[in-house]
C-alpha positions as CSV (number, residue, x, y, z in Angstrom):
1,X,0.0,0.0,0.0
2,X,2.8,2.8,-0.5
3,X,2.7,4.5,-3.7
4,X,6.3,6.0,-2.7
5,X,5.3,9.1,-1.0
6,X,4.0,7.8,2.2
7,X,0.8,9.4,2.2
8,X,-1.1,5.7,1.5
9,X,0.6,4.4,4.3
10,X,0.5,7.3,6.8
11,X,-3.2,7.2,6.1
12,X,-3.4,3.4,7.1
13,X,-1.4,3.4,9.9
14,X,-3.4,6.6,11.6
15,X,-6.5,4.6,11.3
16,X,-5.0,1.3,12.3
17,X,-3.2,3.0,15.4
18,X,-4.5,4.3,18.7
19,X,-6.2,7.3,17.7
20,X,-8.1,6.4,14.2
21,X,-9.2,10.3,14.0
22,X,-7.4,13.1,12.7
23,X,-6.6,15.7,15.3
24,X,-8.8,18.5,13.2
25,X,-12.2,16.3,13.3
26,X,-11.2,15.2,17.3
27,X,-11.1,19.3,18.3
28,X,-14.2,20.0,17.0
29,X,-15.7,16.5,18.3
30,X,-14.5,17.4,21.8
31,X,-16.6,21.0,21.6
32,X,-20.2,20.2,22.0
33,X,-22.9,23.3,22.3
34,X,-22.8,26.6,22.8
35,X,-19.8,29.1,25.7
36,X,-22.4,30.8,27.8
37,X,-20.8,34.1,26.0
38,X,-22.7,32.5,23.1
39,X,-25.8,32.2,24.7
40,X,-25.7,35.2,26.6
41,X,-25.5,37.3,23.3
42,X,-28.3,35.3,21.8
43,X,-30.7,36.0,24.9
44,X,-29.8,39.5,25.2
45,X,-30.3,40.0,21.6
46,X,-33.8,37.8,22.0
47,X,-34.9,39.8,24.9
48,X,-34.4,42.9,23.3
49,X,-36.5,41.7,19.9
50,X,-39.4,41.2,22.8
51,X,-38.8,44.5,23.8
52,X,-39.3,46.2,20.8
53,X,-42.3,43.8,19.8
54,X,-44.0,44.9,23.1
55,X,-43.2,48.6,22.6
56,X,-44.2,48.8,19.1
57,X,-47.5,46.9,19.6
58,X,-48.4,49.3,22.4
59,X,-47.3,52.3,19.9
60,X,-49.6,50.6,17.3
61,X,-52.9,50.0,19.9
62,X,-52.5,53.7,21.1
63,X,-52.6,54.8,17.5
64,X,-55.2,52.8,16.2
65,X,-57.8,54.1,19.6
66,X,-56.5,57.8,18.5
67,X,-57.9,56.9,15.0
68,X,-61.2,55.5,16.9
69,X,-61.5,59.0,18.6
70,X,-60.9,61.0,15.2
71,X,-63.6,59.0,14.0
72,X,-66.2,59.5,16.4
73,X,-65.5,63.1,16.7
74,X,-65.8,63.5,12.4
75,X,-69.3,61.4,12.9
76,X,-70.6,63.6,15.7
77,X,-69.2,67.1,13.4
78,X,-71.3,65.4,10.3
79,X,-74.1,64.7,12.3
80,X,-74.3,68.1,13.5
81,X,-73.5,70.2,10.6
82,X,-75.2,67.9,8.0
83,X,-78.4,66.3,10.3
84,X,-79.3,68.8,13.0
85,X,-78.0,72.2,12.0
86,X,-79.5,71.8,8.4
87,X,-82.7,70.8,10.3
88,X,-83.0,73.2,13.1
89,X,-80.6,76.1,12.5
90,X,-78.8,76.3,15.5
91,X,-76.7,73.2,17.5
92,X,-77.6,71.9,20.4
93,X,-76.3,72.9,23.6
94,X,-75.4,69.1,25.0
95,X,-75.3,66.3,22.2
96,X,-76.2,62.6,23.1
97,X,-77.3,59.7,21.1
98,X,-80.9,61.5,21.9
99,X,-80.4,64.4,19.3
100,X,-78.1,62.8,17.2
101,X,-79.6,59.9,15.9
102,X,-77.9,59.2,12.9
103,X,-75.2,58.3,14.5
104,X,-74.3,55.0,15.9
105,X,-74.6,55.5,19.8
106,X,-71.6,53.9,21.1
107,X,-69.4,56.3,19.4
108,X,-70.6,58.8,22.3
109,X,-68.5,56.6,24.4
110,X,-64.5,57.0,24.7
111,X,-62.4,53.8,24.0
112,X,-61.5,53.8,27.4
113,X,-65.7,52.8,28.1
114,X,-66.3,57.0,28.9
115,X,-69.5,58.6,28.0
116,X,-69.1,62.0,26.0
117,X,-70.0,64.9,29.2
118,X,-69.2,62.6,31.9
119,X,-66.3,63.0,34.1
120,X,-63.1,61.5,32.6
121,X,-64.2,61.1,29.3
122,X,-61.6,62.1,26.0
123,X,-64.1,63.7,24.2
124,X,-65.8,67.2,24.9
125,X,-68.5,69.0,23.2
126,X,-68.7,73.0,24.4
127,X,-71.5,74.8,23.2
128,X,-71.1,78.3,22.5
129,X,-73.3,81.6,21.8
130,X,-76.5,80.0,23.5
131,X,-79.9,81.7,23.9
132,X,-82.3,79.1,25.2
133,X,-80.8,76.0,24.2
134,X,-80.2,77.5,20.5
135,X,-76.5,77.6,20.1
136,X,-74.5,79.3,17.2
137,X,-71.5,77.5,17.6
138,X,-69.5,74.6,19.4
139,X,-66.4,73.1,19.4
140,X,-65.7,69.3,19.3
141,X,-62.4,67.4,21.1
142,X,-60.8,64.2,21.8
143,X,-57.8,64.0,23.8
144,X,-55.0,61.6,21.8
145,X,-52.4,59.6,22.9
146,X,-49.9,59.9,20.6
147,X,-51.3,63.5,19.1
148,X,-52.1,66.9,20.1
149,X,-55.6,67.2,20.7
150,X,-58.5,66.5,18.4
151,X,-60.4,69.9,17.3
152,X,-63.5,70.1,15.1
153,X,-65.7,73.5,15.9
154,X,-68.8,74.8,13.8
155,X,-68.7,75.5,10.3
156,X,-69.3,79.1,9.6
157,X,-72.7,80.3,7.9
């Protein structure tokens, strides 16, 4: 089995002696897993993928209720100008589902579960330039989370 460089018979004789592996495959056999250096970088960098996760859902939630109060506040500013103004021709002094009926009702009621006029409530409707309940103008707002407030006041006639 020599060929007259050696190699054939080096080759033999390593797998016919004591240690049949070469030394290359027998220092990678001998490390199994991960160095807790290793591990400690891939949780850190996993906990900090949760982190963002969480923060960016909570940016997105906050975001999608500010676009739930931007909508209520257009359909109550519609209903008004379009339904009760263009009926009556004045605005009321209070709204509620009760003079604005073309709305849907539950968008007199904050996303945190508030009722429009009650005590903690995002959204505000101030009457202005009242004479018996007939008012010539108003101003709508929602409080945002991630905006400046919400404003929608009268259109001018």
């Amino acid at each position: 089995m020599v060929d007259g460089t050696g190699l054939e018979n080096q080759q033999v004789n390593s797998f016919a002696g004591s240690n049949p592996v070469p030394s290359a495959i027998r220092i990678m056999m001998k490390k199994k897993g991960f160095t807790v250096p290793e591990l400690l970088i891939v949780g850190l960098f996993a906990s900090l993928l949760v982190i963002l996760f969480f923060v960016q859902k909570s940016n997105v939630e906050a975001m999608d209720r500010d676009d739930n109060r931007k909508t209520a506040i257009n359909a109550m500013y519609y209903a008004l100008e379009e339904g009760f103004y263009a009926e009556n021709g004045y605005y009321p002094e209070t709204i509620s589902e009760e003079n604005l009926t073309v709305i849907d009702p539950a968008l007199f009621t904050d996303p945190n579960g508030v009722n429009l006029g009650e005590e903690g409530s995002t959204y505000s409707y101030e009457a202005a330039n009242c004479n018996e309940g007939k008012c010539k103008e108003y101003t709508l707002r929602a409080v945002l989370e991630k905006e400046e407030i919400y404003i929608k006041k009268n259109r001018t006639y």
